[in-house]
N, C-alpha and C positions, 0 to 999 in steps of 0.2 A: 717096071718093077712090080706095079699092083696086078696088073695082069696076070704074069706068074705066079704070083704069091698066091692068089684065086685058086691056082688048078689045084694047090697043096693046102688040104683043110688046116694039115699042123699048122703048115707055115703060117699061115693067114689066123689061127687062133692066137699066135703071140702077141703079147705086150708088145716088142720089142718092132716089130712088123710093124704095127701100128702107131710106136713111136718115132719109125724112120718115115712113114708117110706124113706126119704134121711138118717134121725138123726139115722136110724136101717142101714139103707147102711156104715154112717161114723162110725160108731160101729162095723161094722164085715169088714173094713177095716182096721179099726186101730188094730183090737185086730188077725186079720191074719196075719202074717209078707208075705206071699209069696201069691204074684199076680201071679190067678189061672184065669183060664177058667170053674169056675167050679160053680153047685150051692150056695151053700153056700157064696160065692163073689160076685155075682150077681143080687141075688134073689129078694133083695130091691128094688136096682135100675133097675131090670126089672119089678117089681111090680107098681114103679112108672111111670116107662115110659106106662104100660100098664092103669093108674088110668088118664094120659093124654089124652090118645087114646081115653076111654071114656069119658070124658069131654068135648074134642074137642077143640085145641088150640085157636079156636076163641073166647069164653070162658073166655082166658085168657087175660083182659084189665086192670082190677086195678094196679094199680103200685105195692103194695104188690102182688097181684095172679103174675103178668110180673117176677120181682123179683126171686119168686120161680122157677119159669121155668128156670129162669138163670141159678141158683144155680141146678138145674136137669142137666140142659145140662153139667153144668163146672164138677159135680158128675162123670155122664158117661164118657166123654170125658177122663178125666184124671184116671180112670178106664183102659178103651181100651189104652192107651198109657203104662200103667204099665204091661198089659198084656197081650199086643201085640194082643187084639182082635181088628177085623172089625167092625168098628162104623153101627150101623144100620140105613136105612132107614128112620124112624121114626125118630130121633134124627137129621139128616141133612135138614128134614123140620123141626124142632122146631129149627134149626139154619136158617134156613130160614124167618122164623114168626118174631125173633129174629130181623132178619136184617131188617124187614119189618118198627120195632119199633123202631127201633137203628139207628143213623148217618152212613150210609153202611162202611163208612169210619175210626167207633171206634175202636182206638187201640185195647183194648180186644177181641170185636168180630172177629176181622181180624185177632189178635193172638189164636182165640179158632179154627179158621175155618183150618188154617195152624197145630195145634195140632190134626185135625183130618185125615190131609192126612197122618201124621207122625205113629198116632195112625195106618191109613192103611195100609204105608208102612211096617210097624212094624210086622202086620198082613201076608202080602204076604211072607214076610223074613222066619216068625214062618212055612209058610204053603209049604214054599221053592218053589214058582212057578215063580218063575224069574231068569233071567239068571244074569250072571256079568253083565252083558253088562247093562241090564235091568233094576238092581238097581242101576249103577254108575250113568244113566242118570237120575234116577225118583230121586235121594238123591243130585245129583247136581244142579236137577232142584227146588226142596224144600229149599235147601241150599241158592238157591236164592231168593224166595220169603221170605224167614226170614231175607236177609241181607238187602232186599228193604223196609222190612219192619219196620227194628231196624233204617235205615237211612232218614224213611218217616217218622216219629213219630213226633207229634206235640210238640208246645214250652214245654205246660205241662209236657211231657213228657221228656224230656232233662235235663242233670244235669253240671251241673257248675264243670271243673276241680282244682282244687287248686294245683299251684305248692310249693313246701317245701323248705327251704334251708338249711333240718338239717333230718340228718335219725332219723330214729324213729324203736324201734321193731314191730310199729303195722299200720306201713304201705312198702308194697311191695318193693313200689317205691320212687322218691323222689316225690309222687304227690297221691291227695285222690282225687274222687270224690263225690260232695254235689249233693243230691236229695233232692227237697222241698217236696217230699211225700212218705213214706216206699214203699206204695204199688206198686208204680210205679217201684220201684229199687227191688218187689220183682218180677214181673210180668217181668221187663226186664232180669232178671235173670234168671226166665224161657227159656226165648226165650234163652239166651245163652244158659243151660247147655244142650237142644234139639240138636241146634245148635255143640254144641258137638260131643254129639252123633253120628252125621250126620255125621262128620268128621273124626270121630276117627272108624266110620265101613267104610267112603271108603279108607282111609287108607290101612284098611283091605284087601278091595273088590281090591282095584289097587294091593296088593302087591302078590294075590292069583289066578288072574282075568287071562285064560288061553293066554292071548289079554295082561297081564301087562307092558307090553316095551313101549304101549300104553299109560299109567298112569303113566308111573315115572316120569315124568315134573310134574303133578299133587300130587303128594305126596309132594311135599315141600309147595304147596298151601294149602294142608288142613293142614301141621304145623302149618304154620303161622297162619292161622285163627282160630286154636285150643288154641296156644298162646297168639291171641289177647283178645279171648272171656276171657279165664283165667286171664288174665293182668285184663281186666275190672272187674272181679268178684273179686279180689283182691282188685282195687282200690277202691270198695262199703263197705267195711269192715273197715276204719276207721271212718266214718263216725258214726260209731252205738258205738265201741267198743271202742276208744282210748278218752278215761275218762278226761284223763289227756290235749288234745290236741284240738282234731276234734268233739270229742263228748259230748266236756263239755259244748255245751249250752243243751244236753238234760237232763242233772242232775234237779233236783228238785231249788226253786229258795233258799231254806235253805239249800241246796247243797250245791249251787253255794259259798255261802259265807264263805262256811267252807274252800277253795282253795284261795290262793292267790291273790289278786285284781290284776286283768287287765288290762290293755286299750285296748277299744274295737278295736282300728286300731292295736293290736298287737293278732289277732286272734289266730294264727298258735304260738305262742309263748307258749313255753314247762312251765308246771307245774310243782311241784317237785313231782315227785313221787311217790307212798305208801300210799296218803291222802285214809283214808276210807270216805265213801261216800255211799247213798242209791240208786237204781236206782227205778225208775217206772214201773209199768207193764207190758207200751207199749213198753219201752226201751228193757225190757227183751226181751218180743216177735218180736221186730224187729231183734234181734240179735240170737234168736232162728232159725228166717227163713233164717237165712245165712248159718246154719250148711249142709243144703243138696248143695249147689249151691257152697260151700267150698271141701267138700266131692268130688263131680264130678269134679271139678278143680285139686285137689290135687292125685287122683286116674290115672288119666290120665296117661301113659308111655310116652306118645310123647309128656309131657313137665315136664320132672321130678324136674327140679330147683324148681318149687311151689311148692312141697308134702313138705318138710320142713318146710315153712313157713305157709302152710295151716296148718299142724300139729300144730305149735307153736300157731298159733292165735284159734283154738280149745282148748288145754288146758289151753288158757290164759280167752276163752270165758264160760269155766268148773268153773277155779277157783274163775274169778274176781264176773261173773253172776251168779252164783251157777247154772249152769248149767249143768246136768250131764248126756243129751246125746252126748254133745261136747264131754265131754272124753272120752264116750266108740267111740264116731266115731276117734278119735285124735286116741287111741290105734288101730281100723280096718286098719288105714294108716299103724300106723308105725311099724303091723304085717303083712304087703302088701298082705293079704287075699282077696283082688280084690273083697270084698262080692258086691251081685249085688246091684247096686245103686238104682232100685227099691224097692228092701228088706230094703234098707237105709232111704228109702223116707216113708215105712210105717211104720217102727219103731219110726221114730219121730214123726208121726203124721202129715206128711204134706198135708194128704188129708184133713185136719181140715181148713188148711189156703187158699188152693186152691180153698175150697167152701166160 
């Protein structure tokens, strides 16, 4: 299709052009489970980046056209991160262009820009052209611009902790975290499960590293920080799911009524149990985009105490939501198949919500 559309300036100057080549990209992403380097997985979103090229990013001014480019770049980026390919050229100027129109300062762009050196790193690892040495520094040093970055994040951005004075099965801890905005809590979740990764390969890299007597002070640092990120991706989870508790102001307001009367200064005050209830759509789909960021928490070896309870809050997010990639991910755990957390993230679809 992009071929043709090349020979025709018109054709190839439309929106609408360039919004069938993403919609054919999140289509032969969703429907291949295994992030390849290969035609077929690329083809769209190279066809669109090259329907750019033509165009010419200056070009792009309306807030709809801007818009699209966004959703191009977020396309690629999270592409090369799954498949550990080298972000191109072309793409680092339209994050460029990007910054140009943007607060250089927006949380997102600043989180896309960091998803690209990841996406590189990711890339030299696949192409083995680094030493130990050479990825403990470049993975330490990225580790740090994500943690400067999760602690530079504006008010907006920031979620209120609640502490509990009563366990619950669908919180971690004795404490949930409230976000005033899904996306925010899902885009920070990003950043952690990256973050992750990051940790749980130098891990690796120290314990293999021919220098590692070097890194064993460091190995109890990426625990920690492995565990913390987990702990927060935990404490994001009742807020969406626990019906009864944390998450009963998002019920419906005929909902609401069907539960016990409250008082509002008795928030955190337990429901009884069992009440059937409808949720929302948005309700659903906020609680669907926890299952990959649950998954990568609970898969982890270096914090095994969560796989349990990550396990339990999937089959509780299968049965209560009618959910039912919760359960087959809830069974991947607790068959400890290690399946790649990539394959996990296209199985659900989550290149759908990242664009």
């Amino acid at each position: 299709m992009t071929k043709k559309t090349l020979q025709s300036s018109k054709e190839a100057s439309k929106d609408t052009t360039l919004m069938t080549s993403l919609l054919l990209d999140l289509f032969e992403k969703i429907t291949d489970l295994e992030p390849r380097d290969n035609k077929s997985w690329t083809s769209h979103v190279n066809g669109a980046l090259a329907l750019v090229k033509l165009r010419g990013l200056e070009q792009f001014q309306d807030p709809s056209e801007f818009t699209i480019l966004v959703r191009l770049s977020t396309h690629y980026i999270v592409g090369c991160v799954a498949s550990g390919s080298q972000v191109p050229d072309i793409l680092n100027a339209i994050q460029a262009y990007i910054g140009k129109r943007l607060n250089a300062q927006d949380p997102m762009l600043r989180l896309s820009n960091l998803m690209i050196q990841y996406a590189n790193l990711r890339s030299k690892i696949r192409r083995a052209i680094l030493s130990y040495d050479e990825y403990i520094r470049l993975s330490l040093e990225l580790d740090g611009k994500m943690q400067a970055l999760d602690l530079r994040l504006p008010l907006s951005w920031q979620y209120t902790t609640i502490l509990l004075d009563h366990t619950s099965d669908r919180t971690f801890d004795l404490h949930f975290d409230f976000y005033s905005n899904p996306r925010v809590c899902q885009a920070r979740n990003i950043l952690r499960v990256i973050r992750i990764f990051l940790n749980e390969s130098l891990i690796q890299h120290y314990l293999t590293s021919p220098t590692s007597d070097n890194y064993l002070a460091l190995v109890g640092v990426a625990h920690d920080s492995m565990e913390m990120l987990a702990g927060e991706i935990c404490a994001c989870v009742p807020q969406y799911v626990d019906c009864d508790d944390a998450a009963r102001q998002r019920l419906p307001t005929s909902e609401k009524l069907r539960l016990p009367e409250q008082d509002p200064d008795q928030f955190l005050a337990r429901a009884p149990g069992g009440a059937d209830h409808l949720h929302t759509p948005d309700h659903q789909l906020d609680c669907y985009t926890l299952i990959f960021p649950l998954y990568v928490a609970g898969r982890s070896k270096a914090i095994p105490d969560v796989r349990p309870w990550v396990t339990k809050q999937l089959h509780y997010i299968s049965s209560h939501f009618h959910v039912r990639n919760a359960e087959v991910v809830a069974q991947i755990l607790e068959l400890e198949t290690d399946v790649n957390p990539w394959k996990v993230y296209a199985m659900l679809g989550s290149y759908a919500f990242a664009s």
